[in-house]
Backbone atoms as SQL, in Angstrom:
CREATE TABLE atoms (id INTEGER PRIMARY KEY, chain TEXT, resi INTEGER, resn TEXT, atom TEXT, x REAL, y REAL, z REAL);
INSERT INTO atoms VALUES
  (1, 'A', 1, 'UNK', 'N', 8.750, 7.422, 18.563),
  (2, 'A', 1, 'UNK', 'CA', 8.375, 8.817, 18.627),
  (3, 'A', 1, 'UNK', 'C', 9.113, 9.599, 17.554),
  (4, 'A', 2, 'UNK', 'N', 8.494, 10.732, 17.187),
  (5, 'A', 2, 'UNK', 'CA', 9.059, 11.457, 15.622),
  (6, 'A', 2, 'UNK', 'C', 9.026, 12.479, 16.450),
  (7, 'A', 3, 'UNK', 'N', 9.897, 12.821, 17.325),
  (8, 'A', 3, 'UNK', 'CA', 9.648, 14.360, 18.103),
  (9, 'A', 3, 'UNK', 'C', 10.149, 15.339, 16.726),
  (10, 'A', 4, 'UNK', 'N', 10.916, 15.024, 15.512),
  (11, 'A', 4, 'UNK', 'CA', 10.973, 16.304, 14.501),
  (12, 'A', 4, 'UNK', 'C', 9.775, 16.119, 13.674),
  (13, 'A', 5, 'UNK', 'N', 9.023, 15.647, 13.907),
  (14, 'A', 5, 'UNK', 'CA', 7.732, 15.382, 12.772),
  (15, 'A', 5, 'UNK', 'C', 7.585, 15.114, 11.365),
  (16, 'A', 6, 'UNK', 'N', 9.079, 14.799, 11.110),
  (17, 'A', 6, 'UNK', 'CA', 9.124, 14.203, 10.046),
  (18, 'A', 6, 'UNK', 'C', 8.134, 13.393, 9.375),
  (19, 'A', 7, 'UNK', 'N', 7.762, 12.472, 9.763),
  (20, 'A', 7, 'UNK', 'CA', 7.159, 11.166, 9.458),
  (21, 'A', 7, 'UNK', 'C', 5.451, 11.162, 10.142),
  (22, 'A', 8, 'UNK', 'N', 4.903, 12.533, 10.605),
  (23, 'A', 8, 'UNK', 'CA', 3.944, 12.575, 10.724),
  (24, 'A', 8, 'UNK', 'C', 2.875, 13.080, 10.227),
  (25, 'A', 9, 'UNK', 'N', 1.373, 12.157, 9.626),
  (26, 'A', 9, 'UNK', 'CA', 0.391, 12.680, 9.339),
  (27, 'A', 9, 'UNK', 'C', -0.409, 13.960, 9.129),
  (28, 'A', 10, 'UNK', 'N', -0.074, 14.790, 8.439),
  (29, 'A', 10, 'UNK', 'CA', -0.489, 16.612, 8.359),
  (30, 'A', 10, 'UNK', 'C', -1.855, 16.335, 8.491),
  (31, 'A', 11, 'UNK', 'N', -2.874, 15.055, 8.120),
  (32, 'A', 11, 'UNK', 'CA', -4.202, 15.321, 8.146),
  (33, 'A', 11, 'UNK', 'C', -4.806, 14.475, 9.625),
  (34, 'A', 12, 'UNK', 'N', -4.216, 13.220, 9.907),
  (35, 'A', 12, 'UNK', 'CA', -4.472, 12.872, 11.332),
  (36, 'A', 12, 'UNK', 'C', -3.915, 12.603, 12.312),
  (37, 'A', 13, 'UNK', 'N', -2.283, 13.426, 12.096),
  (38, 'A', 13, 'UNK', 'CA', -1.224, 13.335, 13.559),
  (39, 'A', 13, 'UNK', 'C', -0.466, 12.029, 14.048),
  (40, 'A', 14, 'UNK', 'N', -0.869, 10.772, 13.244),
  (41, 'A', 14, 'UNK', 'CA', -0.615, 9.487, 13.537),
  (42, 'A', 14, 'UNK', 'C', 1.118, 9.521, 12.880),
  (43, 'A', 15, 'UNK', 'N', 1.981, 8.645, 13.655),
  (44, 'A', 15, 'UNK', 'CA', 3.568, 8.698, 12.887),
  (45, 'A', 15, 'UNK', 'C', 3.412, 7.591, 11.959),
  (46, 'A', 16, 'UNK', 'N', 3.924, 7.724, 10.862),
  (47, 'A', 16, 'UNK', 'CA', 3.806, 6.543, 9.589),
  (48, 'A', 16, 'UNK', 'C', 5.014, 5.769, 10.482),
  (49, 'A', 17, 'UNK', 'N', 4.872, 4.163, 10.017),
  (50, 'A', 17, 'UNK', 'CA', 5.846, 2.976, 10.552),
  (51, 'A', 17, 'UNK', 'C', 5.987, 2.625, 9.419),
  (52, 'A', 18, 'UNK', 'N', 5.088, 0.846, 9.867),
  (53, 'A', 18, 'UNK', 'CA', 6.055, -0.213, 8.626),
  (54, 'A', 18, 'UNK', 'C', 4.381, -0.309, 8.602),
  (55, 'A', 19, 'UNK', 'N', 3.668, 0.077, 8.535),
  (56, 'A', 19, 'UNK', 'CA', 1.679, 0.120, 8.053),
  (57, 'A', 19, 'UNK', 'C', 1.281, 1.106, 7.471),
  (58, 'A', 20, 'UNK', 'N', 0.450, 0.646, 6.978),
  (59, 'A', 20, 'UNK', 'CA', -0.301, 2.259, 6.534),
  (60, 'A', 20, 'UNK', 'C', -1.381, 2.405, 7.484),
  (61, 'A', 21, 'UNK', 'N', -1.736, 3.725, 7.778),
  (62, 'A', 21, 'UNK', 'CA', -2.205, 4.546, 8.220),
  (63, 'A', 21, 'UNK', 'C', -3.411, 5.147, 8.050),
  (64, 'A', 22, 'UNK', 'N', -3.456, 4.552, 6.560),
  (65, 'A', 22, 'UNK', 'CA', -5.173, 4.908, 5.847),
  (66, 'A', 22, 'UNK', 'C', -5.087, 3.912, 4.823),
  (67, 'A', 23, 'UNK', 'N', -6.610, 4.144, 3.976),
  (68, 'A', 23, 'UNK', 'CA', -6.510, 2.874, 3.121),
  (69, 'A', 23, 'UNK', 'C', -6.155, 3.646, 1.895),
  (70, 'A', 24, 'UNK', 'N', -5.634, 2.320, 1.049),
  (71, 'A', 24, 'UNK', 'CA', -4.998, 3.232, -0.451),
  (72, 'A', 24, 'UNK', 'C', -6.000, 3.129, -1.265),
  (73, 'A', 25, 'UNK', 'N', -5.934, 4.779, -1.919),
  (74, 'A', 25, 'UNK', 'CA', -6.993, 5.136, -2.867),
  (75, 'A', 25, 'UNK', 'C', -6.405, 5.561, -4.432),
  (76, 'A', 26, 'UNK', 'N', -6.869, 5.310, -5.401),
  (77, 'A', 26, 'UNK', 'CA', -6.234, 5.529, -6.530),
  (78, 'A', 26, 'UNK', 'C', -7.665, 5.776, -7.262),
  (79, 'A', 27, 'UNK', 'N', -6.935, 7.075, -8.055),
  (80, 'A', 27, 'UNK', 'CA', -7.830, 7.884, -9.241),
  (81, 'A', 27, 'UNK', 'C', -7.985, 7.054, -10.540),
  (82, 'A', 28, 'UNK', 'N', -8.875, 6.667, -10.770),
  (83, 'A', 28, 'UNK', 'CA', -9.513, 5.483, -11.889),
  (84, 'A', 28, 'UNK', 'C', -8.631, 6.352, -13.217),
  (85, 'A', 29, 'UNK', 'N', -8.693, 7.513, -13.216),
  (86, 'A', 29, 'UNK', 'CA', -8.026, 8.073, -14.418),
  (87, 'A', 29, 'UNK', 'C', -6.470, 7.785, -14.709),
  (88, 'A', 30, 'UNK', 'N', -6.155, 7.517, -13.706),
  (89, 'A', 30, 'UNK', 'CA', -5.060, 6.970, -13.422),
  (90, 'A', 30, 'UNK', 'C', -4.154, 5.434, -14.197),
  (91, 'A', 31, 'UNK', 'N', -5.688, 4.500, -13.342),
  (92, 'A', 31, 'UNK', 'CA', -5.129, 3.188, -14.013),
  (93, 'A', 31, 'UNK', 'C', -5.874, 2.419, -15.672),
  (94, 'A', 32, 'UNK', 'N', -4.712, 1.928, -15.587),
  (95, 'A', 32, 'UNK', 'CA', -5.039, 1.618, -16.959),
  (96, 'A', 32, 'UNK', 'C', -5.511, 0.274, -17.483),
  (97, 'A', 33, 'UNK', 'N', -6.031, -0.356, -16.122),
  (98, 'A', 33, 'UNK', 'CA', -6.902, -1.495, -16.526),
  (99, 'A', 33, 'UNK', 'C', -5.932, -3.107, -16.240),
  (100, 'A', 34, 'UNK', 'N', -4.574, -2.890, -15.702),
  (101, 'A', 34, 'UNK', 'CA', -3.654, -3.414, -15.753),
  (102, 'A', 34, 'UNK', 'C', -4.070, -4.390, -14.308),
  (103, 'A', 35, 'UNK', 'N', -3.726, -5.708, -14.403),
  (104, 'A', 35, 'UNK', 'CA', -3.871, -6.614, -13.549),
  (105, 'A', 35, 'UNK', 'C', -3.073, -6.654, -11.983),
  (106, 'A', 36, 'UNK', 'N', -1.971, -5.525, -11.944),
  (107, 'A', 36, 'UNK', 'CA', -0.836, -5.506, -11.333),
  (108, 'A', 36, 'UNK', 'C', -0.653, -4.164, -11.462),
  (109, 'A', 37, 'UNK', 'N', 0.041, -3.576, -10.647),
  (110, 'A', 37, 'UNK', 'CA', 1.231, -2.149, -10.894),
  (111, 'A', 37, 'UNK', 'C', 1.583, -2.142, -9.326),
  (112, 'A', 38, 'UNK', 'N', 2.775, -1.045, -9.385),
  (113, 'A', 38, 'UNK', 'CA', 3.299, -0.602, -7.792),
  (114, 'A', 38, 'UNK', 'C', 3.364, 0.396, -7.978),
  (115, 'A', 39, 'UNK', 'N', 2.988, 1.156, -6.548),
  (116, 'A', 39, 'UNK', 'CA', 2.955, 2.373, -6.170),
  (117, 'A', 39, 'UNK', 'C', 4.196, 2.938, -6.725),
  (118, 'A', 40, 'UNK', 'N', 3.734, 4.419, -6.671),
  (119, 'A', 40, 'UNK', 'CA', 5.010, 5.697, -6.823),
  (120, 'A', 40, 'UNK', 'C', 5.477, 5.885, -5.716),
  (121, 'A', 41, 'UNK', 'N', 4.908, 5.720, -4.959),
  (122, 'A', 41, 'UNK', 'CA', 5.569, 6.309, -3.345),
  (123, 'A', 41, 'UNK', 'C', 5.916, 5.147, -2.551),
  (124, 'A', 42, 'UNK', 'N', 6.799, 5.158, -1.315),
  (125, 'A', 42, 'UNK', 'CA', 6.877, 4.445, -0.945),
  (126, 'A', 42, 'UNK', 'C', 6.426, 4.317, 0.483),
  (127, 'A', 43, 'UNK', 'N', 6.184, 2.985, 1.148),
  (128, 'A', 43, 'UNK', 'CA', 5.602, 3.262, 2.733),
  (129, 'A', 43, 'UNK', 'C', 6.511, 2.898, 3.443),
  (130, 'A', 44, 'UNK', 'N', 6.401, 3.320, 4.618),
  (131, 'A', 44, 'UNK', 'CA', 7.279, 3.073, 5.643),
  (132, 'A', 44, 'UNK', 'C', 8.625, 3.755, 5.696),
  (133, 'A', 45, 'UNK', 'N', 9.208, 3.357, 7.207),
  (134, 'A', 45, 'UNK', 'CA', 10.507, 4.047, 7.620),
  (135, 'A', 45, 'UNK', 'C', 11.805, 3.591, 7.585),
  (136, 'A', 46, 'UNK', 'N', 12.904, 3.883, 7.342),
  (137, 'A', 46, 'UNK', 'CA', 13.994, 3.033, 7.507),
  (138, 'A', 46, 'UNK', 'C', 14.129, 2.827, 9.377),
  (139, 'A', 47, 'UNK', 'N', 14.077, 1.682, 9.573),
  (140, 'A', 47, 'UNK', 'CA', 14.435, 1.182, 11.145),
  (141, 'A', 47, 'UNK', 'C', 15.012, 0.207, 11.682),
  (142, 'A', 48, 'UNK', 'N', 16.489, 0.061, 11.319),
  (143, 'A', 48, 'UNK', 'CA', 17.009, -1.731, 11.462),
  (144, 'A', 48, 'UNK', 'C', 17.333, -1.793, 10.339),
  (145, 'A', 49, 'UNK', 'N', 16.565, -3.588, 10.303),
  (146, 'A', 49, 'UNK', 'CA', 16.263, -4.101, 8.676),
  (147, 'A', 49, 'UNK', 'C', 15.307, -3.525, 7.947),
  (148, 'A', 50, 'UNK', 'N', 14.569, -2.987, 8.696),
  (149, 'A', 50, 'UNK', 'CA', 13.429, -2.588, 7.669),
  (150, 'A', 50, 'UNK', 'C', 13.005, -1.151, 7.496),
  (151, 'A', 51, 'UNK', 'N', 12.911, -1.305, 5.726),
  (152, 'A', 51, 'UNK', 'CA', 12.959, -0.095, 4.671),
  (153, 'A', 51, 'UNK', 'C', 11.910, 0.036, 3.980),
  (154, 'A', 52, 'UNK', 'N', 11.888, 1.431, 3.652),
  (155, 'A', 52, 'UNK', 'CA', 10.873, 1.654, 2.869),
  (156, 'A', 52, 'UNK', 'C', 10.538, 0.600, 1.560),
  (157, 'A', 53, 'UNK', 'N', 9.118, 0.628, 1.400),
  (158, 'A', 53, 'UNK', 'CA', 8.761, -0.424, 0.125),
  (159, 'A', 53, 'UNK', 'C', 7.314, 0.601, -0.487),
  (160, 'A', 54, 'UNK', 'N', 7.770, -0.243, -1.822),
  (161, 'A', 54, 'UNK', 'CA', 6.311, -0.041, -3.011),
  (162, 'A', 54, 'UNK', 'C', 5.146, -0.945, -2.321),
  (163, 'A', 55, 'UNK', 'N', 3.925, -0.756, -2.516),
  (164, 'A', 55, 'UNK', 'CA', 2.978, -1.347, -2.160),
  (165, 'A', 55, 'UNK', 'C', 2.516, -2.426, -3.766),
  (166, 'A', 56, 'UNK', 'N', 2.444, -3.071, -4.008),
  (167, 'A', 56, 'UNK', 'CA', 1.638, -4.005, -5.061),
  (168, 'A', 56, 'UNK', 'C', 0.256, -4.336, -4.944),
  (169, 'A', 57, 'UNK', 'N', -0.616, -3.436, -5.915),
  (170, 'A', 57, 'UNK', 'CA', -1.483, -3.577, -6.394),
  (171, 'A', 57, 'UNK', 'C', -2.321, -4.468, -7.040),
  (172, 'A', 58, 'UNK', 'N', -3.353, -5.131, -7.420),
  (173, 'A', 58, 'UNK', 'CA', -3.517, -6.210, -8.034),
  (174, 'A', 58, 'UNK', 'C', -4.655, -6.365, -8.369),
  (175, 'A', 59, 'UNK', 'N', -5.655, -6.523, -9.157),
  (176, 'A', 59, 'UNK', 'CA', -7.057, -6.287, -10.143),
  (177, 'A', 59, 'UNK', 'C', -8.185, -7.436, -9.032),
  (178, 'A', 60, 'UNK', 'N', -9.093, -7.147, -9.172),
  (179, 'A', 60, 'UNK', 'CA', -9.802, -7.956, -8.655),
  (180, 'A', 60, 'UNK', 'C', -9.725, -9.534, -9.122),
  (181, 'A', 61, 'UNK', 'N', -9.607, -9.231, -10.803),
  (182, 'A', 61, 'UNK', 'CA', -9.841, -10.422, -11.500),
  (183, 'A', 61, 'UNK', 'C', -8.232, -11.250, -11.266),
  (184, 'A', 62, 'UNK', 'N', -7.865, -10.786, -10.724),
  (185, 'A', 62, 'UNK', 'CA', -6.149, -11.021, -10.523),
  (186, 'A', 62, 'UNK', 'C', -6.143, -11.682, -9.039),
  (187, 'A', 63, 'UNK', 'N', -6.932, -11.091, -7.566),
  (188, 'A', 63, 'UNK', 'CA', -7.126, -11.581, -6.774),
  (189, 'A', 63, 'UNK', 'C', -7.567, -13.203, -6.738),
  (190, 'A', 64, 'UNK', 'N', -9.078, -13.229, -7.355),
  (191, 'A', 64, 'UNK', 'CA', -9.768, -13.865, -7.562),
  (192, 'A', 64, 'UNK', 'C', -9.051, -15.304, -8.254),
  (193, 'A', 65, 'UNK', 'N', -8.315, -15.025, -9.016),
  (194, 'A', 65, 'UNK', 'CA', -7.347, -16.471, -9.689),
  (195, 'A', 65, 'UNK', 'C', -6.409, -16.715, -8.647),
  (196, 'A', 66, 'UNK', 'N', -5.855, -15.690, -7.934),
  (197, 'A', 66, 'UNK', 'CA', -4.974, -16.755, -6.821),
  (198, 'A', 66, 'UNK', 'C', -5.857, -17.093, -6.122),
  (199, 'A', 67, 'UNK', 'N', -6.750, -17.149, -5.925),
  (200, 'A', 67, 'UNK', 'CA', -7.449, -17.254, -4.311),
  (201, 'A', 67, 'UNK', 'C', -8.031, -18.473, -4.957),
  (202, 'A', 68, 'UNK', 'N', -8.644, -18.602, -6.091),
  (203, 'A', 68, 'UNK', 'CA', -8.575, -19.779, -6.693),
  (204, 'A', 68, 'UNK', 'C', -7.859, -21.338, -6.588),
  (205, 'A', 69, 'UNK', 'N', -6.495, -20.661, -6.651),
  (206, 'A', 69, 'UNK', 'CA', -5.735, -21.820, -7.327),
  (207, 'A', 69, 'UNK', 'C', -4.763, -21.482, -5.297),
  (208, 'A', 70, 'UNK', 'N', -5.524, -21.451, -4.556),
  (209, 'A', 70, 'UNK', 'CA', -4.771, -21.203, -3.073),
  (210, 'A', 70, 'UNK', 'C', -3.349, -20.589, -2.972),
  (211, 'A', 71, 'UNK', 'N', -3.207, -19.537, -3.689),
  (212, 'A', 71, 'UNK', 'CA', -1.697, -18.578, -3.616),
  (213, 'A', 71, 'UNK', 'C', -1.792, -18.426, -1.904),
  (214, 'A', 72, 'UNK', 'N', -0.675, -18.646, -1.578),
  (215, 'A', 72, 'UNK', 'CA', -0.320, -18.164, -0.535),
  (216, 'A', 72, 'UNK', 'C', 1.149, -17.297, 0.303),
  (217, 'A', 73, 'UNK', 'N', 1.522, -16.881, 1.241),
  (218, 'A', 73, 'UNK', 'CA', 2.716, -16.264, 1.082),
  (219, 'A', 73, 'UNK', 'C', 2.467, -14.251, 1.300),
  (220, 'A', 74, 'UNK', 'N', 1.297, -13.791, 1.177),
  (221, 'A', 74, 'UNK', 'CA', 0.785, -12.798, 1.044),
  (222, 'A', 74, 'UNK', 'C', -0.399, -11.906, 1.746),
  (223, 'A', 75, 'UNK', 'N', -0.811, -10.795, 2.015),
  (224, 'A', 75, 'UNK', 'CA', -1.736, -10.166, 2.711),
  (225, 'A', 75, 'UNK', 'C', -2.274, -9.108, 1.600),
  (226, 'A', 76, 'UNK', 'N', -3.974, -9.133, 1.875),
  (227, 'A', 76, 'UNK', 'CA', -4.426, -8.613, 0.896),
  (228, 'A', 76, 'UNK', 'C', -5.155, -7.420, 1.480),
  (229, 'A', 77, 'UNK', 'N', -5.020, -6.137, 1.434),
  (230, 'A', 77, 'UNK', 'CA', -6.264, -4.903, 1.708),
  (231, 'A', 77, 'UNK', 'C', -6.779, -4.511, 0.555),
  (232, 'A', 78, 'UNK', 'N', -8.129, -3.812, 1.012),
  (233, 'A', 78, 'UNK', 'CA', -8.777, -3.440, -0.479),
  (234, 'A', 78, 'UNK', 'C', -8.335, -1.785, -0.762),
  (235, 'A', 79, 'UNK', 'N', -8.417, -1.823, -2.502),
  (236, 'A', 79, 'UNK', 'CA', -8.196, -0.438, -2.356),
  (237, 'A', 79, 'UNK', 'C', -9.428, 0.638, -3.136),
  (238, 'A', 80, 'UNK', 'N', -9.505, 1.873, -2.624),
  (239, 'A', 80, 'UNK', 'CA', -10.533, 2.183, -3.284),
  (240, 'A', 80, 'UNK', 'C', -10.060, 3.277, -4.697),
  (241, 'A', 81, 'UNK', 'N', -11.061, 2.850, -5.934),
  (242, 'A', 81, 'UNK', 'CA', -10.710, 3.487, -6.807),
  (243, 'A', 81, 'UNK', 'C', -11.885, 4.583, -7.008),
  (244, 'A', 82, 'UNK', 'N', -11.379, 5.513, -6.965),
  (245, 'A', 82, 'UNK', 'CA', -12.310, 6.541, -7.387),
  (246, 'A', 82, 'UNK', 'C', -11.554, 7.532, -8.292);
């Protein structure tokens, strides 16, 4: 519970954890075509062991070769670029 509301959603009231909360969206003007990058911001709360982190990004064509060659070790969401 965030009874100071720190850590809560201004657009849908939900408390941020160690997930996200919505899906990540990035402004195409933005990227630069790059196979990889990490977020500016970071997700999540300090709680215990566990601390805030960068999210890692990764190109389709970048997906597609690990999934290839069976990378494993990892969890993948999609993100939308607009």
């Amino acid at each position: 519970f965030d009874e100071e509301g720190r850590y809560v959603c201004k657009k849908c009231g939900l408390v941020s954890g160690t997930d996200l909360i919505s899906e990540l969206t990035i402004d195409k003007n933005n990227w630069d075509g790059s196979d990889w990058a990490i977020t500016k911001d970071f997700v999540g709360i300090r709680i215990g062991l566990l601390a805030p982190h960068h999210l890692i990004v990764i190109s389709a064509r970048l997906y597609h070769l690990l999934k290839k060659h069976n990378a494993k070790g990892f969890a993948v969401e999609r993100v939308h670029l607009l």
